[in-house]
Each structure stands twice: as structure tokens, then as C-alpha cells.
N, C-alpha and C positions, 0 to 999 in steps of 0.2 A: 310476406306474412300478413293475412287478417287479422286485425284486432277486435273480431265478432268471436262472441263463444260460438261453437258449432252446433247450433243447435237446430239448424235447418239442414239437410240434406241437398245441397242445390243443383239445379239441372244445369247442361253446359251452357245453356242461351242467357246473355247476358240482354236486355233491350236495350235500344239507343230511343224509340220511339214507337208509339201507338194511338192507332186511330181506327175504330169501330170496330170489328173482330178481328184485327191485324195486328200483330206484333212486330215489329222491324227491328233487328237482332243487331249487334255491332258486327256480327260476322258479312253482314251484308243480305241475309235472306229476309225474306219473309214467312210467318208464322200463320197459319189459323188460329185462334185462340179459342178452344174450346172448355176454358177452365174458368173463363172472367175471373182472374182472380181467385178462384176458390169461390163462386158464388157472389163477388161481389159487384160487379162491372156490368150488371144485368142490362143497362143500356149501351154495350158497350165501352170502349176508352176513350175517353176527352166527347163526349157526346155535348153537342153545341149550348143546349138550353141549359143544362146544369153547369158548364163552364161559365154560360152568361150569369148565372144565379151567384155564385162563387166568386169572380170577378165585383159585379156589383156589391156583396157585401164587405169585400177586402177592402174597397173605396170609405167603407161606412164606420168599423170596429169589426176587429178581431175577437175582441175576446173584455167583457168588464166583469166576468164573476156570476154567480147564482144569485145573490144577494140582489141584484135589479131583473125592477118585469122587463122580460125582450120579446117583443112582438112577434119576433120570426120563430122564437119558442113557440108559442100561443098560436102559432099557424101553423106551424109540422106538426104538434099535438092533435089539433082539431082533425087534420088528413087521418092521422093515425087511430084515432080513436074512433070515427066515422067509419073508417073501412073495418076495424074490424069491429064494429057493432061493440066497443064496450066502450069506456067513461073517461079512464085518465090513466096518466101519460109521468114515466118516470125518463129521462135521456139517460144514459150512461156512453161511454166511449166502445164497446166492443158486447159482443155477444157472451162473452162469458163473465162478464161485467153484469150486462142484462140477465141472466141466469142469477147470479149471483142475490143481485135487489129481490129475484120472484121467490127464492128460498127466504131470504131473510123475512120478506112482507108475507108469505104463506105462514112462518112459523108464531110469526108475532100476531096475524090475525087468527090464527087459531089456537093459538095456546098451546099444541101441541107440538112433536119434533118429528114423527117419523115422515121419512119422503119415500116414496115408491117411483122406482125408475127401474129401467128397462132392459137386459142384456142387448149388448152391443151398439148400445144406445152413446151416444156424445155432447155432452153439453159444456165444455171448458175445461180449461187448463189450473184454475184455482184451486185452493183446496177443497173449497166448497165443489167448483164444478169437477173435479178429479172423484169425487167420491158420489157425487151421481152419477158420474158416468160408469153406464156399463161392460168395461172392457181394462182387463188387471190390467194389457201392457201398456196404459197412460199411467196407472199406479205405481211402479216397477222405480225402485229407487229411494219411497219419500215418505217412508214410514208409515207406522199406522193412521190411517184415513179419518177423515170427521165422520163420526157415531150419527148412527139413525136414518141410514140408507139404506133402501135395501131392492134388491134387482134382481124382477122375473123374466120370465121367459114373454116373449114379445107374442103378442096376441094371445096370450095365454090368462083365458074367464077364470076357470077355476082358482088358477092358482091365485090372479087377481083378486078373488072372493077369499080365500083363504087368509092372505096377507091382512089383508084391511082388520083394523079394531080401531079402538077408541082413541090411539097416540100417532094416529094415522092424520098427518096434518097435510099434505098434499099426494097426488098422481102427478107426476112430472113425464109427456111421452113428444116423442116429435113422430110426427104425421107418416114423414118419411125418413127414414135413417139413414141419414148421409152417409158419416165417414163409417158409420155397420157395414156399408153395403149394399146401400140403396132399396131397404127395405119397406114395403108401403102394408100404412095398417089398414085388417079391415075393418068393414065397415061393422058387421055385428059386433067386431072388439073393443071400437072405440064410443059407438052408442052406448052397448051398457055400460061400460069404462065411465060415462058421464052420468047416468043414471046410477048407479053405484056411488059415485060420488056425491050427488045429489043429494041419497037417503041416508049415508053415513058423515054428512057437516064436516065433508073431503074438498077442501078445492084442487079444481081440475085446472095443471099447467101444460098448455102446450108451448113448445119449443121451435119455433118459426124462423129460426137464426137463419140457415139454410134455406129452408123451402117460401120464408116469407118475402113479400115484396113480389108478387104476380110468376115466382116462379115454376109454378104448376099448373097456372092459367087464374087462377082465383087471384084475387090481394092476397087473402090466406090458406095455406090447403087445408085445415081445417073445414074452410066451407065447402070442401066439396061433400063432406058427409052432414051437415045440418047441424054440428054440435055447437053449442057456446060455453065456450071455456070460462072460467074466473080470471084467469093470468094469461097472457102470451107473451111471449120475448120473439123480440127482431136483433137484429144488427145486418150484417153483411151488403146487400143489395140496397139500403135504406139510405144511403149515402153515394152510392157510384162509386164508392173509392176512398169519401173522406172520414175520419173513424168517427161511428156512431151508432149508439146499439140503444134498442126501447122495452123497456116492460109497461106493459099495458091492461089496464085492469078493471074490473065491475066497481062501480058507486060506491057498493058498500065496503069498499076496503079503504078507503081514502082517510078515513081515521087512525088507520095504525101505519098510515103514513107521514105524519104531520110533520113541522119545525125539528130538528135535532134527531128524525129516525136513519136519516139516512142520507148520504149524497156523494158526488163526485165533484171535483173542481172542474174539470173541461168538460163534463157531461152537458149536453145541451149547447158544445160551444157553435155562435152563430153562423162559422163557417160551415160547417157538418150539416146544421138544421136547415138554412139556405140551401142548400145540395137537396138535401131529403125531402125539402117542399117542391123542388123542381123536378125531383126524381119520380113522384110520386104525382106529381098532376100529368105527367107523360101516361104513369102506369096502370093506374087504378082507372083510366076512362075503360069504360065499357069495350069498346072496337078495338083497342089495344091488346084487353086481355083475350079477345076471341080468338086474335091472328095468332097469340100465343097457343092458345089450345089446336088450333089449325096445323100450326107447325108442329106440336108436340105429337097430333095424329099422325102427322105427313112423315115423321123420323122415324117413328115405329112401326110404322106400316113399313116404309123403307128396308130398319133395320132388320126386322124379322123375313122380309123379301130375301136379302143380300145376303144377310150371315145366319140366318137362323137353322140351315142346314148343314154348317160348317159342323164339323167333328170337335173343332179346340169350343165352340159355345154351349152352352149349357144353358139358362134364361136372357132374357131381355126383360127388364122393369123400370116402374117407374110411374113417375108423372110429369104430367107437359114437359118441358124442358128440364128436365132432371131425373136421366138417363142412367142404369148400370147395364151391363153388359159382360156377367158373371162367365168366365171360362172354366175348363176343366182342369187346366195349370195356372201357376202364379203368373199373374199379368205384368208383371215390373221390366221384364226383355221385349214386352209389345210394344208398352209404353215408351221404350227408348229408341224403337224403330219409328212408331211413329212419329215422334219428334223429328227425327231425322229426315223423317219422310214431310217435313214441312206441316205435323198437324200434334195441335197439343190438347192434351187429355191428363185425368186424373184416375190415381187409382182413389178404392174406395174397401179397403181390405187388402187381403195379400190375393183375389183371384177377379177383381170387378173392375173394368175400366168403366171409369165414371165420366159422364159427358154434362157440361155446362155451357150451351155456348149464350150470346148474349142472347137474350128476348127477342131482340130486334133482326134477327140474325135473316138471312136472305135463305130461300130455298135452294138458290142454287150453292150458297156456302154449307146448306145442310148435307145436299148430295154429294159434293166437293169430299165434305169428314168419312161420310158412309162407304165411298169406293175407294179412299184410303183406308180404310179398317179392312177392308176386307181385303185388299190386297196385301197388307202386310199380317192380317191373319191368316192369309191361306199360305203364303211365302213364309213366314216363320214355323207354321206347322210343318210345313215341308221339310225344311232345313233342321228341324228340329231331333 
């Protein structure tokens, strides 16, 4: 008997060990891992430079509290803040943690309550993040939601123009909508989205849990459209693994942050921020992110070569390495073939296999995924 609520769904591969996109199962096999974690292992698993980072500050303290300056704070901050062109730097332990700060510092800096979020959009499991998110079956079970949310239709101007008034205290959107379905916004939606907000004293939040940390090619995918948000939130990839999630923000919010507005006890704790300094001088170099967009072209050219004629596929989306692969039926019987089939994937809805694999992932582990999909896409249509 487990003494875990059940509240994960767990697949049959239990690991014994892992090292760069491999899994090593207790069954005795080996895995591709094309999930990092859910987005977070973006350099892979046990990746030497952030083991060394890790290691070295285990030597030094663990852990003394918020209440002392710590250096290695004051250094992941500056990465993070630099990269994405804005000022200052909140830690918190997880992505929906980080959401959570960017609602509270949106509402407190603006005086107002309403948040605009997105159908089938996902931003955490809180109650705050449960009620921006746009999708009931995370709601289902937990009563009525926190007031003053409220969720259109994704890329949708008008209705965006209609929503907005005067009690409108932020836009909350992610770039690309992960656990939606791998949905990528456009560009005339999210330029005026920011101009809109501009003219209406709206701040603009993106949502970079998922997509941030170089997994689209950019630091952020926000910059692949030119906007500058107010707010963005990280977690997932910003650590390799260890929990740590950031909202990060323009200048002028830094007052409705002060002493007493807000905090976390392990938010910022040195083991996390260690990792996320070393995770992020690998990531953000320039040659880095290129090879990532290299690859991200080289998968999709790929994927639409190999499967894009098959009958069960329907789209291929996405950016750089953060791949759906939208079918005609539920994907959940792919998914367990290809696990079997020695390759591991995510869904992303009830019809998208979703692909993650690390950033650093080799071409030929790319091609390795791709003729596995496709063989167990055409063999399961078959059979089917």
C-alpha cells in the first residue's frame, strides 16, 4: 500500500537513474526522455556544471532565511533580470507560487482586482492560480473560485477590447499554451494586447513557467514578438530540477513591493539560486540559444516530413523545442505505446502529444523520437 494521496496518475517506469536525455528505469531499460521533467531539466539530467554549482554551495549553507543579503541571490537576480530587459526579481519555490506574487503585486500596484486570462490557458494549482486558469476541469471539486477573473477566447482583439474597463488591473497570457495544447499566440494578438494595455494603465503579464528559460530559442518567448511585458513569471527550467520559480518585474512596481508585502520561507533558498546561476550562464549565451532554434527548425521540418501525411495527424505546432502534435483521436494509447516503445512524451490535452526534450538534445536523439512516433503512429492506426 502507498501512503501518497493519489493524486498523480503514474506511468509504469519507475527510474533507478539518469544522465542527459536518458532515463534508466529499475526495469532494466533505457528511456528517451522527451519530457525533462515537464519542462524542467532543460539541460538535461545531472548536467555536470549545475551539479558542480550545487555541490559547491552544499559545502557553504543550505539555507539561513530571507532576513540575510546572500550573494548568490543578487547574482541569479541580475541573470534574470538582464535577460529579460526588466528590473527586479521576486524567488519563490514553483511556478504557481511565481503566478501567485504576479496577481497579488498586479493588484496591489494597481488598485484594482480584475485579471483577464485566457481559455485553456494554465497557470497553477492555487486558488489564485485555479481561477486564472482557463480550463473548469482544474476547477472541478473546490467550490466557488476567487472573484475577478475572467477568460476569453485566446487570440481574440475584440473580445479583448470589450473585456477591458477601468477595474481591469492586469492581462495575464502565456506565449504558448502548454498544458492547452501547445497553442502559440499571434503576433498582431499580442502587440495590440500590449498597446491596449498601455493606453488603459493595464499591466501586461506573461507567463513563462513553461516556455521560459531558452525553451523556444529566445531566454524568453515573449521576445520573439518585441513586446515588454510589466510582469513575467518563470519557474520550471530555471533550476534544472531544483524548486525554484521568479516573477520579475519593471522599476516602477518595486514600491508596492516592500518590507511586509509579501514572501516565501525557501523562496530564494541558495541551493535553487546556485543551480539557476549555473543553469542560466550555459543558457542565455548567445550560441546556445541559436543551436536551440537550429534544432527546433531541424524537428519540425522533420516532423511534418515523417508524419505530416499520416491520416491519425491533424497539426504540428509550436516553438523551438516545444512541440504539440495534435491527432484526430485521444492520444493517451500513443502515449503508452510509446513508452513501451522505449520513448517518453507528454500529453498536452486529451488529443496533443507534447514533446520536451532537453535543449541540448543531439540530432540524432531528435531523429531517434521522430521514427519512433511515427512508427507507432502508423502501427496504432492500423490496429486500431
Amino acid at each position: 500500500m502507498s501512503h501518497l494521496f493519489p493524486t498523480y496518475q503514474r506511468w509504469e517506469i519507475e527510474p533507478e537513474h539518469a544522465s542527459g536525455s536518458i532515463i534508466h528505469g529499475k526495469d532494466g531499460r533505457s528511456y528517451l526522455d522527451f519530457t525533462s521533467g515537464i519542462g524542467v531539466c532543460n539541460l538535461g539530467h545531472r548536467p555536470e556544471a549545475v551539479e558542480r554549482a550545487i555541490k559547491e554551495q552544499l559545502g557553504l549553507f543550505w539555507h539561513v532565511s530571507n532576513l540575510f543579503p546572500q550573494s548568490i541571490q543578487e547574482e541569479a537576480a541580475e541573470k534574470l533580470a538582464k535577460a529579460a530587459e526588466l528590473d527586479y526579481v521576486f524567488f519563490a519555490n514553483s511556478g504557481a507560487e511565481a503566478n501567485e506574487a504576479a496577481i497579488k503585486l498586479a493588484r496591489k500596484a494597481t488598485g484594482k482586482k480584475k485579471i483577464i486570462t485566457f481559455l485553456q490557458s494554465f497557470h497553477g494549482r492555487t486558488f489564485a492560480g485555479m481561477a486564472a486558469t482557463g480550463q473548469e476541469k482544474i476547477k472541478q471539486g473546490y467550490g466557488r473560485m476567487l472573484e475577478t477573473f475572467v477568460h476569453l477566447p485566446f487570440n481574440d482583439l475584440e473580445a479583448l477590447k470589450n473585456e477591458l474597463d477601468d477595474d481591469t488591473a492586469a492581462v495575464m497570457i502565456e506565449i504558448v499554451q502548454g498544458e492547452g495544447g501547445i497553442h502559440v499566440v499571434h503576433k498582431e494578438f499580442i502587440e495590440n494586447t500590449e498597446k491596449l494595455c498601455a493606453e488603459n494603465g493595464v499591466l501586461l503579464i506573461v507567463d513563462e513557467i513553461q516556455t521560459g528559460i531558452g525553451r523556444t530559442g529566445k531566454p524568453f518567448a515573449f521576445q520573439h514578438f518585441g513586446i515588454s511585458p510589466d510582469i513575467i513569471t518563470v519557474a520550471k527550467g530555471l533550476g534544472n530540477g531544483l524548486p525554484i520559480g521568479a516573477t520579475i518585474g519593471k522599476a516602477q512596481l518595486a514600491e508596492h513591493f516592500g518590507p511586509g508585502s509579501h514572501g516565501s520561507t525557501f523562496g530564494g533558498n541558495p541551493i535553487s539560486t546556485a543551480a539557476a546561476c549555473a543553469v542560466m550562464d550555459i543558457i542565455f549565451k548567445s550560441e546556445f540559444l541559436e543551436e536551440v532554434t537550429a534544432k527546433g527548425d531541424a524537428l519540425f521540418q522533420l516532423l511534418n516530413q515523417e508524419l505530416g501525411s499520416l491520416e491519425v495527424v491533424k497539426e504540428i505546432r509550436g516553438i523551438g523545442l516545444m512541440v504539440g502534435i495534435e491527432l484526430t483521436v485521444a492520444a493517451q494509447d500513443y502515449l503508452t505505446k510509446l513508452r513501451e516503445s522505449g520513448l517518453i512524451a507528454l500529453p498536452a490535452g486529451e488529443k496533443v502529444i507534447r514533446l520536451l526534450p532537453p535543449l541540448n538534445v543531439t540530432h540524432e536523439d531528435l531523429q531517434k523520437a521522430v521514427f519512433k512516433l511515427k512508427e507507432i503512429l502508423i502501427n496504432q492506426t492500423i490496429t486500431a
